[in-house]
C-alpha positions as CSV (number, residue, x, y, z in Angstrom):
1,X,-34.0,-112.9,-55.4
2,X,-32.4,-109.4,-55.7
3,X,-29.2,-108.6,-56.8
4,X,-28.4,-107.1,-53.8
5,X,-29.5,-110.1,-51.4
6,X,-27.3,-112.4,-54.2
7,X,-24.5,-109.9,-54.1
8,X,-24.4,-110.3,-50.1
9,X,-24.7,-113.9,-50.0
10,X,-21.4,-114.0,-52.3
11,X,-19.7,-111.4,-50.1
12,X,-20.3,-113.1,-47.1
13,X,-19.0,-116.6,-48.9
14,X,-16.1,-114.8,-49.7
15,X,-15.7,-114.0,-45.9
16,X,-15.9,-117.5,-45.2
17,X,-13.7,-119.4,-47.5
18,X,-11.2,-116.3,-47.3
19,X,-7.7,-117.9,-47.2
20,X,-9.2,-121.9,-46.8
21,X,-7.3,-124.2,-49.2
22,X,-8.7,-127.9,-47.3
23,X,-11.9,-128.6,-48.0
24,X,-14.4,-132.2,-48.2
25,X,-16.9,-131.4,-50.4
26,X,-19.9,-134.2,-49.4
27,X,-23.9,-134.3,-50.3
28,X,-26.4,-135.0,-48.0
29,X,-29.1,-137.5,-49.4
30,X,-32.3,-137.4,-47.8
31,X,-30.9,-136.1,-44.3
32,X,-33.8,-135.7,-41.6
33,X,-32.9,-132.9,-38.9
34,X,-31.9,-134.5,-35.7
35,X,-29.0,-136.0,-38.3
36,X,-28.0,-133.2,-39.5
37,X,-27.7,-131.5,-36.0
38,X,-25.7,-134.3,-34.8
39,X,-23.5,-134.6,-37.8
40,X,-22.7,-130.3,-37.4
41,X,-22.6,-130.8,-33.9
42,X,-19.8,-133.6,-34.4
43,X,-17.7,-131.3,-36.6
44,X,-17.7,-128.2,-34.3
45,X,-16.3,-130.4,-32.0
46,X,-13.4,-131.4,-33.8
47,X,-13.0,-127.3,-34.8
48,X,-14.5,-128.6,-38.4
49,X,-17.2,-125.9,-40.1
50,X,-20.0,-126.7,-42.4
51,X,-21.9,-124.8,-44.6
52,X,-24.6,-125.7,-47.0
53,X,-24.3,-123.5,-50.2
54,X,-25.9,-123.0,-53.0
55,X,-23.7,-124.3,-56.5
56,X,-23.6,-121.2,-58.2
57,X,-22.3,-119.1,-55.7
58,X,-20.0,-121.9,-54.4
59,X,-18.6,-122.4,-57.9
60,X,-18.0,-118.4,-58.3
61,X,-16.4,-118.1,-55.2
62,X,-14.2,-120.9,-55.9
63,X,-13.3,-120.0,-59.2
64,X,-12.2,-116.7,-58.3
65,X,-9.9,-118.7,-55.8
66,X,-8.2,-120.7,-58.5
67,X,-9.8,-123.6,-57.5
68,X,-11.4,-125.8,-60.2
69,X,-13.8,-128.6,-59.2
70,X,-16.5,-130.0,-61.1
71,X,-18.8,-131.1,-58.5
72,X,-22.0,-128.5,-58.4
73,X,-24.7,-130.9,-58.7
74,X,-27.1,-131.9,-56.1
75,X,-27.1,-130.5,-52.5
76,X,-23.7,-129.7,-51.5
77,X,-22.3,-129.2,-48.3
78,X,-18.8,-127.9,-47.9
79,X,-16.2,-128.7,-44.5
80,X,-13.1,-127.1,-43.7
81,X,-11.4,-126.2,-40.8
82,X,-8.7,-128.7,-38.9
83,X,-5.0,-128.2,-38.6
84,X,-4.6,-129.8,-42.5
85,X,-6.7,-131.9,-45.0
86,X,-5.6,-135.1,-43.4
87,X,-7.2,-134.4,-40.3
88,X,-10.1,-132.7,-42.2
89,X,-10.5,-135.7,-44.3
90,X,-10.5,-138.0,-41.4
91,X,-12.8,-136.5,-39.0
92,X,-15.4,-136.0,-41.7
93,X,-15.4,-139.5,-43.1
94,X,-15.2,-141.1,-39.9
95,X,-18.6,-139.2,-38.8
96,X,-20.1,-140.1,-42.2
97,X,-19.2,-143.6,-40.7
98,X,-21.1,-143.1,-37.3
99,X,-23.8,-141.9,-38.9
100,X,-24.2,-145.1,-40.7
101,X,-24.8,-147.7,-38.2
102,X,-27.7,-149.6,-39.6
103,X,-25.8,-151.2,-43.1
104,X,-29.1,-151.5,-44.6
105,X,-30.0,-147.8,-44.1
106,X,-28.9,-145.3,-47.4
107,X,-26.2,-143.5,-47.1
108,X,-27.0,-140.1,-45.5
109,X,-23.6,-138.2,-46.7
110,X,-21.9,-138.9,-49.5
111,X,-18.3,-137.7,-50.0
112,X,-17.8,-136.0,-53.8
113,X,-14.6,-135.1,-53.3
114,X,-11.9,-133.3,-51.3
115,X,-9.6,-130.0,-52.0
116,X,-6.4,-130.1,-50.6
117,X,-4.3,-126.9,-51.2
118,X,-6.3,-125.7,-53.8
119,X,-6.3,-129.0,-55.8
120,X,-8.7,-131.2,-55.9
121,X,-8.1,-135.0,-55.3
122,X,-9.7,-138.1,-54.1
123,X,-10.9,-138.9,-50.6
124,X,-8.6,-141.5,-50.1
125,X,-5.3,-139.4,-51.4
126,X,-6.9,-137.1,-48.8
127,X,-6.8,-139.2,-46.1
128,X,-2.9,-140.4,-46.5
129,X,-1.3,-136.9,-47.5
130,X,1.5,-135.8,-45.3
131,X,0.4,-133.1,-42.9
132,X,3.1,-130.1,-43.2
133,X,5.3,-131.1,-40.4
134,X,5.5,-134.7,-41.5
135,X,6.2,-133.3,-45.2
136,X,9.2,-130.9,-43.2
137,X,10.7,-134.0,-41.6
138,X,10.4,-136.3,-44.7
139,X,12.7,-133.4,-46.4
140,X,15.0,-133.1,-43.8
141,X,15.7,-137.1,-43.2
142,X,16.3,-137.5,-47.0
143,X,18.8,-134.3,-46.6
144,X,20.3,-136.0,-43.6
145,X,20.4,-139.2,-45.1
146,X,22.4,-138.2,-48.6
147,X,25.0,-135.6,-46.2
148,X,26.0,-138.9,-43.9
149,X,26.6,-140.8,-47.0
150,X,28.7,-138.3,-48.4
151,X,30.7,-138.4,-44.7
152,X,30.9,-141.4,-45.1
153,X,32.5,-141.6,-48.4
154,X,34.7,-139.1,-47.3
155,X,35.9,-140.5,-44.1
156,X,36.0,-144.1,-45.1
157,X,39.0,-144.2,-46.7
158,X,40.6,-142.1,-44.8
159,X,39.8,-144.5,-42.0
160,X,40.8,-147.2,-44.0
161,X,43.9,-145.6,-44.7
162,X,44.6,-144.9,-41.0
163,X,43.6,-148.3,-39.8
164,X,46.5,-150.1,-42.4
165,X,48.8,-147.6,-41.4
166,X,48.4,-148.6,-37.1
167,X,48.5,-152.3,-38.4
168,X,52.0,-151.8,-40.0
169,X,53.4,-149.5,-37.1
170,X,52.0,-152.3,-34.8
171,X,53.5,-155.1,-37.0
172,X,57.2,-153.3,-36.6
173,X,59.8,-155.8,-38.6
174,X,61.9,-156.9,-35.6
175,X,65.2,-155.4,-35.3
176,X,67.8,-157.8,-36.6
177,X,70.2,-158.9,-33.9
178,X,73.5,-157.8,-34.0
179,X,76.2,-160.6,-35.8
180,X,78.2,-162.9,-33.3
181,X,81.5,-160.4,-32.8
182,X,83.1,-161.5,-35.7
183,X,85.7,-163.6,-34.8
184,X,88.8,-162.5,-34.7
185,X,90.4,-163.8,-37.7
186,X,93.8,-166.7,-37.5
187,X,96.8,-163.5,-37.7
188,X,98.7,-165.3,-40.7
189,X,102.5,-165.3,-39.9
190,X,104.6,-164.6,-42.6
């Protein structure tokens, strides 16, 4: 192959894993055609791309992103797209799962391993990391959570405080009643 035809292929890879951090990195084994339409066809529905790439170029291209995986052995096929890796990681396992319906037939796909933000991790972390809004609200309930304790500290014995106070207004000692007129005292003669 010429350099220039190599030098394309890279450019275009470039292209396509431009700004992608999410990805489910899986190798077909033994994959007939009418599978492998069905399994792509799967994906673009759930807005999910595929590409089968050569490991060279896949592992420059991902190098020059920062992102270190050693997984370039064998066919590979790489899938990204999906509002976040949980969602990626999903959709792609469960089709692997569809795709599998005799369970004495190989497997057809097997999963190497995911990236998720540039790191790479199991399928299974994959499948249970936050999404970014659920990662936003976990942040701002444990904010939430300390700032009412701290009210709470702060106002709860003042309330306290208040609460004895009512009680002994409430509780007034009763007035004591005025002394029977004292009586007027025997005038001594003399």
């Amino acid at each position: 192959m010429s350099k220039k035809i190599k030098a394309m292929e890279i450019e275009a890879l470039r292209k396509a894993f431009g700004g992608v951090k999410d990805y489910v990195i899986i190798e077909p084994i033994k994959v007939d055609s009418a599978t492998e339409y069905e399994f792509r066809k799967k994906l673009r529905e759930k807005k999910v791309r595929a590409l089968l790439v050569k490991n060279t170029y896949a592992k420059k291209i991902f190098t020059e992103m920062g992102i270190e995986v050693n997984v370039w052995s064998g066919p590979t096929l790489l899938c990204w797209g999906g509002a976040n890796i949980k969602e990626l990681s999903n959709n792609v396992e469960g089709l692997i799962k569809d795709l599998k319906k005799d369970p004495k037939s190989p497997d057809k796909f097997k999963v190497k391993i995911a990236v998720a933000h540039g790191l790479a991790v199991s399928m299974d972390v994959a499948k249970t990391m936050p999404t970014r809004e659920e990662a936003v609200g976990n942040v701002l309930g444990a904010l939430l959570e300390a700032g009412s304790s701290l009210v709470s500290a702060l106002v709860g014995p003042g309330a306290q405080l208040a609460g004895i106070l009512k009680a002994i207004e409430e509780k007034k000692p009763e007035e004591p009643t005025a002394a029977p007129a004292e009586e007027a005292a025997p005038a001594v003669a003399g």
